[in-house]
C-alpha positions as CSV (number, residue, x, y, z in Angstrom):
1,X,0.0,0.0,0.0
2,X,1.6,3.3,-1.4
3,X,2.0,6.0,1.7
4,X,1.5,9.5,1.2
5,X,5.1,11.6,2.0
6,X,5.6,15.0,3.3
7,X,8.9,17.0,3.3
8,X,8.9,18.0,7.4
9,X,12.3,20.2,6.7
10,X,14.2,21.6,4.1
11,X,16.8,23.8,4.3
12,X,19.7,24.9,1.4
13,X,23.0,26.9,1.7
14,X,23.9,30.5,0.1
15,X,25.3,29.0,-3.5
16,X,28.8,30.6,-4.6
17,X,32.1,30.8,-4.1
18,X,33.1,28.8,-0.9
19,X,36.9,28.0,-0.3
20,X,36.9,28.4,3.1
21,X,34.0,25.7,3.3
22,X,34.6,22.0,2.6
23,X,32.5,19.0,1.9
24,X,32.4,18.3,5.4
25,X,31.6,21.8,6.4
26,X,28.3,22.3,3.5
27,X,26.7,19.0,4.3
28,X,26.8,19.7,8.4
29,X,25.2,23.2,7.1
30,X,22.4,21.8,5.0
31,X,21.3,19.1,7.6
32,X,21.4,20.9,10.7
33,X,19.4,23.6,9.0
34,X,16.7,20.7,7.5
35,X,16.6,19.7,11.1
36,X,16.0,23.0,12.3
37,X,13.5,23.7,9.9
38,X,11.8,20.4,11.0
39,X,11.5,21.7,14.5
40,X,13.6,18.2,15.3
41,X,16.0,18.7,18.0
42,X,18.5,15.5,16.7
43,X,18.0,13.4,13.8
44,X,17.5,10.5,16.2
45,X,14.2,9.0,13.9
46,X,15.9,9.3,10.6
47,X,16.3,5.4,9.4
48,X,17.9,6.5,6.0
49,X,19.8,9.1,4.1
50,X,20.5,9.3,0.2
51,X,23.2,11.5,-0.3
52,X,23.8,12.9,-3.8
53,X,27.1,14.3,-5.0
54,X,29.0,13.8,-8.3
55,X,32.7,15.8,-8.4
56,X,33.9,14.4,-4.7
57,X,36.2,12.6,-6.1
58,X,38.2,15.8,-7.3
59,X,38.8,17.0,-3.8
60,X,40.5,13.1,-3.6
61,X,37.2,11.2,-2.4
62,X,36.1,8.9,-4.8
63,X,33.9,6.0,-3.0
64,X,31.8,6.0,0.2
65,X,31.2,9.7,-0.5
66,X,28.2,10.4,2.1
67,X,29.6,8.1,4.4
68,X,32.7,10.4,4.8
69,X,30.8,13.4,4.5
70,X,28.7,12.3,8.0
71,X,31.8,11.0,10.0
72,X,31.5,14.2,12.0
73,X,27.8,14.1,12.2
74,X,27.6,10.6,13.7
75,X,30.5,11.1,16.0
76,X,28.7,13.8,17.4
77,X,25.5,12.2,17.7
78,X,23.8,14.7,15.7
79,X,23.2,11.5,13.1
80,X,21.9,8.4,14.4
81,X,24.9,5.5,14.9
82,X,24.2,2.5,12.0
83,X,21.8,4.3,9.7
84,X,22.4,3.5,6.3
85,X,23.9,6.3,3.9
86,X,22.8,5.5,0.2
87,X,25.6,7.3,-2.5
88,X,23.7,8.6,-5.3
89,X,25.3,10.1,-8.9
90,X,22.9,11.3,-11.8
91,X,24.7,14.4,-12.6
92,X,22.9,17.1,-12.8
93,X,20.1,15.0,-11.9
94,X,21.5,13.8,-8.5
95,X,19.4,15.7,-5.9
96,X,16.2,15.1,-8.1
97,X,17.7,11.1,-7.8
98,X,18.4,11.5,-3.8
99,X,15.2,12.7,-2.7
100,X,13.3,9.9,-5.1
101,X,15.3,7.5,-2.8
102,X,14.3,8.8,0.4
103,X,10.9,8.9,-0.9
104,X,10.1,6.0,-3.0
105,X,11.6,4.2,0.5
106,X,8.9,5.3,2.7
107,X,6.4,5.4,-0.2
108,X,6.6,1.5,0.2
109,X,6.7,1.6,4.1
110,X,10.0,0.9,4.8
111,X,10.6,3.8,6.6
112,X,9.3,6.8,8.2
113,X,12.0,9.2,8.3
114,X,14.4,9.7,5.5
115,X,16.6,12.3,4.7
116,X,18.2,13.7,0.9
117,X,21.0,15.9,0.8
118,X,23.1,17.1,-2.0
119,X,26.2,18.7,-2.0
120,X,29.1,19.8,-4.7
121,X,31.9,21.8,-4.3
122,X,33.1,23.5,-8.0
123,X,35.4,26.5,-7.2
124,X,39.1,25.5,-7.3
125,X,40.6,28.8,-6.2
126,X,43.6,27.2,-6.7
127,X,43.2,26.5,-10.6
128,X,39.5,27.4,-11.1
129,X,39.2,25.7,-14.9
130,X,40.5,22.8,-14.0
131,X,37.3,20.8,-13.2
132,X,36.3,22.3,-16.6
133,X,37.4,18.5,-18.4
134,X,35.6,16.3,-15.9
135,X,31.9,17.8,-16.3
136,X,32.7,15.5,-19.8
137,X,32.1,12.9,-17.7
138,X,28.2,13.4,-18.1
139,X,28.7,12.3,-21.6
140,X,29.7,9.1,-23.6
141,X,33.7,8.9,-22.7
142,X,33.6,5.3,-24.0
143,X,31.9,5.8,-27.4
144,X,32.0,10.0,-28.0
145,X,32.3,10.2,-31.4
146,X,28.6,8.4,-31.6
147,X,27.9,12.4,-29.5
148,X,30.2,13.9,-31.9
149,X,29.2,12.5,-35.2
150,X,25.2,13.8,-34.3
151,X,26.2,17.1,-33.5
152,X,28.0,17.6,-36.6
153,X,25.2,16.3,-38.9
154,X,22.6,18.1,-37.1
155,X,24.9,21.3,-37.3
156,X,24.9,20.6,-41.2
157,X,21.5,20.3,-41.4
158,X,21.0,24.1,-40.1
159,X,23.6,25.6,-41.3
160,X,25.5,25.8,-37.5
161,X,28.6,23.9,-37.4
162,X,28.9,22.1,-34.0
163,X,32.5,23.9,-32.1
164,X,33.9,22.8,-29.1
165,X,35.7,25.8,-26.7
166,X,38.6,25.6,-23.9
167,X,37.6,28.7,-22.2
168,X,33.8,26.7,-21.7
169,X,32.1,23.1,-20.4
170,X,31.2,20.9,-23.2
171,X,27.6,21.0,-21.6
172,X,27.6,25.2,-22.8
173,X,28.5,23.4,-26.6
174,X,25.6,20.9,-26.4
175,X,23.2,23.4,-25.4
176,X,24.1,26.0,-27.7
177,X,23.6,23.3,-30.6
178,X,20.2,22.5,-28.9
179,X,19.3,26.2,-28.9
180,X,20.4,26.6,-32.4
181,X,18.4,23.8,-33.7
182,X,15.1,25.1,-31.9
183,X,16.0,28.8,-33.1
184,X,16.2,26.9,-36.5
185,X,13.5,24.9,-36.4
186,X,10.8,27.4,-35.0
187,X,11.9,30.4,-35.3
188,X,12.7,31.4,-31.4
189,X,15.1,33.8,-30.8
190,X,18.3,35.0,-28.5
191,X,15.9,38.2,-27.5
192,X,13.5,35.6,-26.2
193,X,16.1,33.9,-24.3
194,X,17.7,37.1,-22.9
195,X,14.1,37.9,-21.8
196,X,13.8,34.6,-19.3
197,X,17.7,35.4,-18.4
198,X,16.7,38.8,-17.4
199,X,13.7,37.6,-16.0
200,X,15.9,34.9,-13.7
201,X,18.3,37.3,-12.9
202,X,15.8,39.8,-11.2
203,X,14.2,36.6,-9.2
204,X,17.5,35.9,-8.3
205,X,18.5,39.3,-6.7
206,X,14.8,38.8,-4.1
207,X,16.8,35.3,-3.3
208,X,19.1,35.7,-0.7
209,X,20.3,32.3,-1.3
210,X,21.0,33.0,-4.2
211,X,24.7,33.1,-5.7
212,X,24.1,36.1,-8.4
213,X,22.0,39.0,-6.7
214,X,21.8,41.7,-9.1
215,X,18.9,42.5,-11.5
216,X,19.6,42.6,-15.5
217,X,17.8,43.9,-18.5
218,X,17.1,41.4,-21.3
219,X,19.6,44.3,-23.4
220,X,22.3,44.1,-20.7
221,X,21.9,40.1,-21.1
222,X,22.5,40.1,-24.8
223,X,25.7,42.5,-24.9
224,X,27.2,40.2,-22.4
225,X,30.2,38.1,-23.1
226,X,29.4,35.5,-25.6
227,X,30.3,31.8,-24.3
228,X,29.4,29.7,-27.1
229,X,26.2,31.1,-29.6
230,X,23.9,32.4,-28.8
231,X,24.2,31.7,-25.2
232,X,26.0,34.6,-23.3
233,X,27.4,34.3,-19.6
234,X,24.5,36.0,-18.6
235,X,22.5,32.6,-20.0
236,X,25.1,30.5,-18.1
237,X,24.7,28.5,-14.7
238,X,27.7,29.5,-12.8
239,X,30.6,27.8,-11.4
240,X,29.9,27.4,-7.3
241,X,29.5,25.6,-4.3
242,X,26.9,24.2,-1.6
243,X,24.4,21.8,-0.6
244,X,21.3,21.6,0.3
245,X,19.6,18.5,2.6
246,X,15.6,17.9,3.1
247,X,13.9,15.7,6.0
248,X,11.1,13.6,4.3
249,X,8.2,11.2,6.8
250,X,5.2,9.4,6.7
251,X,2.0,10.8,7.2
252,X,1.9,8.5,10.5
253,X,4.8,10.3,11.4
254,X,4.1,13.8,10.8
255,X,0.6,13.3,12.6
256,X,3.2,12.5,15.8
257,X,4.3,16.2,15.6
258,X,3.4,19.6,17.0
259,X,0.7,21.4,14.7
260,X,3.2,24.0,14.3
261,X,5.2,21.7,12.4
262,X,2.2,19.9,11.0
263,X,0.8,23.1,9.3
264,X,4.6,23.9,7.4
265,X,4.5,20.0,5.7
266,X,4.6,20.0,1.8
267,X,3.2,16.9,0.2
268,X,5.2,15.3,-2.2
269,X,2.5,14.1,-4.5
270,X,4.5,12.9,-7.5
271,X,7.8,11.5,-8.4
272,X,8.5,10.7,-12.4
273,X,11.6,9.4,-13.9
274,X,13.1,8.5,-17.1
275,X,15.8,8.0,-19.1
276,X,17.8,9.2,-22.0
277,X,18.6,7.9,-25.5
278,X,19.6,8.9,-29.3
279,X,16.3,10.5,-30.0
280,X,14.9,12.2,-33.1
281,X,15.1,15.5,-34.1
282,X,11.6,16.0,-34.2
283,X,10.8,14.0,-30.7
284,X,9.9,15.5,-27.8
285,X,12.9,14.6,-24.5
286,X,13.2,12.4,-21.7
287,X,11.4,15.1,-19.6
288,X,8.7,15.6,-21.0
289,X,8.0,11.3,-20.4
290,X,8.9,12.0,-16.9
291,X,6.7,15.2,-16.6
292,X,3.6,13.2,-18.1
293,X,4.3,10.0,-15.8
294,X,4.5,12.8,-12.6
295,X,0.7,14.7,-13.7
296,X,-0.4,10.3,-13.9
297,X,1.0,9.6,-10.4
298,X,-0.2,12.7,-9.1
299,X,-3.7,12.6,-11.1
300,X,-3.1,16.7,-12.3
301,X,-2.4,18.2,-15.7
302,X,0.0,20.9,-16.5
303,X,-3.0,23.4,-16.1
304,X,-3.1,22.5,-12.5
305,X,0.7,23.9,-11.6
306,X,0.5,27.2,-9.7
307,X,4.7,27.5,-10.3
308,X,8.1,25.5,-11.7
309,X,11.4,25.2,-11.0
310,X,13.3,24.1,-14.6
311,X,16.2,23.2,-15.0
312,X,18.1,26.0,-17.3
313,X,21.8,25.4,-17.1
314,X,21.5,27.9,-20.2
315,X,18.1,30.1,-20.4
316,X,17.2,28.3,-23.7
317,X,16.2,25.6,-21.5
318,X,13.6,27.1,-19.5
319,X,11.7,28.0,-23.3
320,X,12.3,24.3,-23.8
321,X,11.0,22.5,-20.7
322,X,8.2,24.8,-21.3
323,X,7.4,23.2,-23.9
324,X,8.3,19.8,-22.6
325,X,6.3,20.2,-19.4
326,X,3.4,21.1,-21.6
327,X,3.1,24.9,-19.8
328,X,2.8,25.6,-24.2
329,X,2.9,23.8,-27.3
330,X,5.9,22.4,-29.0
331,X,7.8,25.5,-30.7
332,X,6.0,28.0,-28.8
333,X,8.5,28.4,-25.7
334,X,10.2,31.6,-27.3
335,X,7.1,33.3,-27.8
336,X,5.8,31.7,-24.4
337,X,9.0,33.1,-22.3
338,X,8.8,36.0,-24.3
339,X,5.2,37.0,-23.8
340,X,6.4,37.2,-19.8
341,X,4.0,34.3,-19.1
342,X,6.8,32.5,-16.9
343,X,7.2,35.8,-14.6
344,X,6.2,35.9,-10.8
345,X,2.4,37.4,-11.4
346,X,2.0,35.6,-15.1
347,X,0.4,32.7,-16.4
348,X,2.7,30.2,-14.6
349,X,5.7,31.6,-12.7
350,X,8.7,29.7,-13.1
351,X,12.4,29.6,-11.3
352,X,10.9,32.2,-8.7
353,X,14.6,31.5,-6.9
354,X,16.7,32.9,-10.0
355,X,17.0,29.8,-11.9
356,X,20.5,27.9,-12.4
357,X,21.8,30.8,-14.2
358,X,21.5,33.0,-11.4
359,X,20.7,31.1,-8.0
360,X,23.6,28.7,-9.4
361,X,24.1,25.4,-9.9
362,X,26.1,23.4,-8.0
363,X,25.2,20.2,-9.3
364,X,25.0,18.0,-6.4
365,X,22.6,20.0,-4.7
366,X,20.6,21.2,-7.2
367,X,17.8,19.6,-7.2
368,X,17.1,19.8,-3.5
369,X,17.7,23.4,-3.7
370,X,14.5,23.6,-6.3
371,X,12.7,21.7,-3.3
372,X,13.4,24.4,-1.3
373,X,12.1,27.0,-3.3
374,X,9.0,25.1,-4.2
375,X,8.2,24.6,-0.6
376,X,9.1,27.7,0.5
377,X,6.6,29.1,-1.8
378,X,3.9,27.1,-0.7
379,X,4.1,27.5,3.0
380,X,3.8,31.7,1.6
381,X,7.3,32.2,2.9
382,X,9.0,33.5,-0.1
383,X,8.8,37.2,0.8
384,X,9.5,39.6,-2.4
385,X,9.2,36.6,-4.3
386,X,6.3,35.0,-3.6
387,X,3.4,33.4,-5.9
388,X,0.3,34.3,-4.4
389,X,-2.0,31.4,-3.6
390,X,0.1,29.0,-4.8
391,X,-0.7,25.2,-3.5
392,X,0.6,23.1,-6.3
393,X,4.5,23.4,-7.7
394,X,6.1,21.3,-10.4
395,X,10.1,20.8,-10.4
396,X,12.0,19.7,-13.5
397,X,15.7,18.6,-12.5
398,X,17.7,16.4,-16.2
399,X,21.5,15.3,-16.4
400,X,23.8,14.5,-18.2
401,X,23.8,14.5,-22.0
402,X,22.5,12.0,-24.6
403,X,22.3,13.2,-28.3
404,X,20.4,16.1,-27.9
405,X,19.0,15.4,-24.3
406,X,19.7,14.8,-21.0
407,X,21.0,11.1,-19.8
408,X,18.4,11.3,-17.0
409,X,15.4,13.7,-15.4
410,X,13.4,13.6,-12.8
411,X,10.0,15.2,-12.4
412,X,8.8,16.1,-8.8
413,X,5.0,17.4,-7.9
414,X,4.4,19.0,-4.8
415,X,1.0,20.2,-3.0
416,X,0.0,22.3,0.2
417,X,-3.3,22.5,1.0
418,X,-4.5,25.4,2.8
């Protein structure tokens, strides 16, 4: 018998710049604040916790990354002794992937209590481009020029040739051939993507968690530095660090605690999954197979979402997933972004925190971070920010790269009733 779960606590760190902060020091951060939002005074009744990271390795931890991470945590007995700590990787994907853990796990009543952190560190003050080669490592190492050979023919086929940059991520390459393709194809432009950059950007500078705080006009967006066409820094997650950590139970349990606590709990209604592959031009992604199987689970329909968080590493993705989470048609995401629809106060807000490109995106914890938002805006806590009468939120989290799509996505619904 499925159980209905509820996030009792969420909390995320200030994203940026951290080299004063290590692994050790964001993920003590992130779960002492998830427990302090939860109103729990130890972690005593968590059974379980998924911990998501991908780039531990480069700071020389490559195995048993969570369970290192919480050495301090149990010794201390903020962490109970003997609880499991499940290692999760799904690139950009991976906090989407550790909370589906935690969840699915007392979806089937195995548990009560689980927690789902995430945590990356990126900045290397020390040589900061040199994790530049291993984000790579989201793509086919084994087989690339299968990656290769379909970005050249689909660059042939619009008249784009498909160029690869030092001073940029291959991931900035991939999506600028995915933007050009769409611009292509129906006619979207970089003015409609400098709009929902803008658009991000001034979200961002209400979000004091935020790692870029400034606001920016869709004109400033477009004269910025170009990284790779027609995407310009401005439409670029950045480079940073933190983590984020959320305390998921059981409806049995959250009945056990004060109404205080009770009245803060955000239902998650909906988890949907799916993977990537070589797809066709002319077929829609992996997310929108993992939005559809969400709005099933959760018995809703894209007209039902009161706000989004979507995943725009580059701000040509949010016009995308628009269209992939069925907010518009296929090909309409330009004119849908453009038209201000996806602004706090239009037809359906989305990336109320700033978005990747200007919250950041530090990959790890992503996807927890977007939990935090979403819940934050449904307990009406979101301050400058905040959707009025929102009670149902949609978040679209995808990594890695297949073709011209992600390697993986995750979906996540979420509901408050008032």
């Amino acid at each position: 018998m499925n159980r209905d779960v509820y996030v009792l606590g969420v909390h995320t760190t200030a994203f940026g710049k951290k080299p004063d902060q290590t692994i050790k020091d964001l993920t003590r951060e992130a779960y002492l604040g998830a427990l302090a939002d939860a109103q729990l005074e130890s972690g005593s009744d968590i059974e379980a916790a998924w911990f998501g990271n991908c780039l531990m390795y480069y700071w020389g931890q490559a195995l048993t990354k969570g369970n290192i991470a919480f050495i301090p945590l149990v010794r201390e007995g903020l962490f109970p002794d003997r609880a499991p700590i499940i290692n999760v990787e799904g690139a950009c994907a991976t906090g989407s992937m550790a909370l589906a853990g935690a969840f699915k796990e007392i979806r089937a009543g195995d548990a009560d209590v689980t927690l789902a952190v995430g945590v990356e560190k990126l900045f290397d003050q020390q040589n900061p481009r040199a994790i530049f080669p291993h984000f790579a490592g989201g793509m086919d190492l084994m087989d690339p020029h299968e990656w290769e050979d379909e970005y050249r023919r689909v660059g042939d086929m619009i008249g784009a040739p498909f160029e690869q940059g030092e001073d940029r991520t291959i991931a900035m390459d991939t999506y600028s051939m995915q933007a050009k393709y769409h611009m292509a194809t129906f006619g979207s432009t970089a003015e409609q993507i400098a709009i929902g950059a803008a658009k991000n950007h001034c979200n961002g500078a209400l979000n004091h968690k935020a790692q870029y705080r400034f606001d920016m006009t869709p004109e400033q967006v477009l004269a910025d530095r170009m990284v790779s066409a027609p995407l310009t820094r401005s439409m670029c997650a950045p480079m940073g660090d933190g983590a984020a950590a959320a305390v998921l139970c059981s409806e049995r349990y959250l009945k056990s605690q004060p109404a205080t606590v009770q009245d803060r709990a955000v239902r998650i209604r909906a988890i949907g999954m799916s993977g990537g592959k070589y797809r066709k031009l002319d077929e829609p992604s992996l997310t929108q197979t993992a939005a559809d199987r969400a709005y099933a689970m959760a018995g809703i329909g894209p007209r039902d979402v009161d706000l989004a968080e979507v995943h725009d590493a580059t701000s040509f993705c949010e016009l995308y997933q628009c269209e992939m989470m069925r907010f518009c048609d296929i090909g309409e995401g330009g004119a849908f972004v453009g038209s201000g629809a996806t602004k706090i106060g239009g037809e359906i807000p989305v990336n109320t925190s700033g978005g990747l490109v200007s919250k950041g995106h530090p990959i790890g914890a992503t996807g927890i971070s977007m939990c935090f938002e979403l819940a934050t805006q449904l307990r009406g806590e979101a301050g400058d920010r905040q959707v009025k009468d929102a009670t149902i939120a949609l978040q679209e989290n995808g990594g890695g790269i297949i073709g011209l799509e992600e390697a993986a996505a995750a979906v996540v619904i979420y509901d408050k009733v008032r």
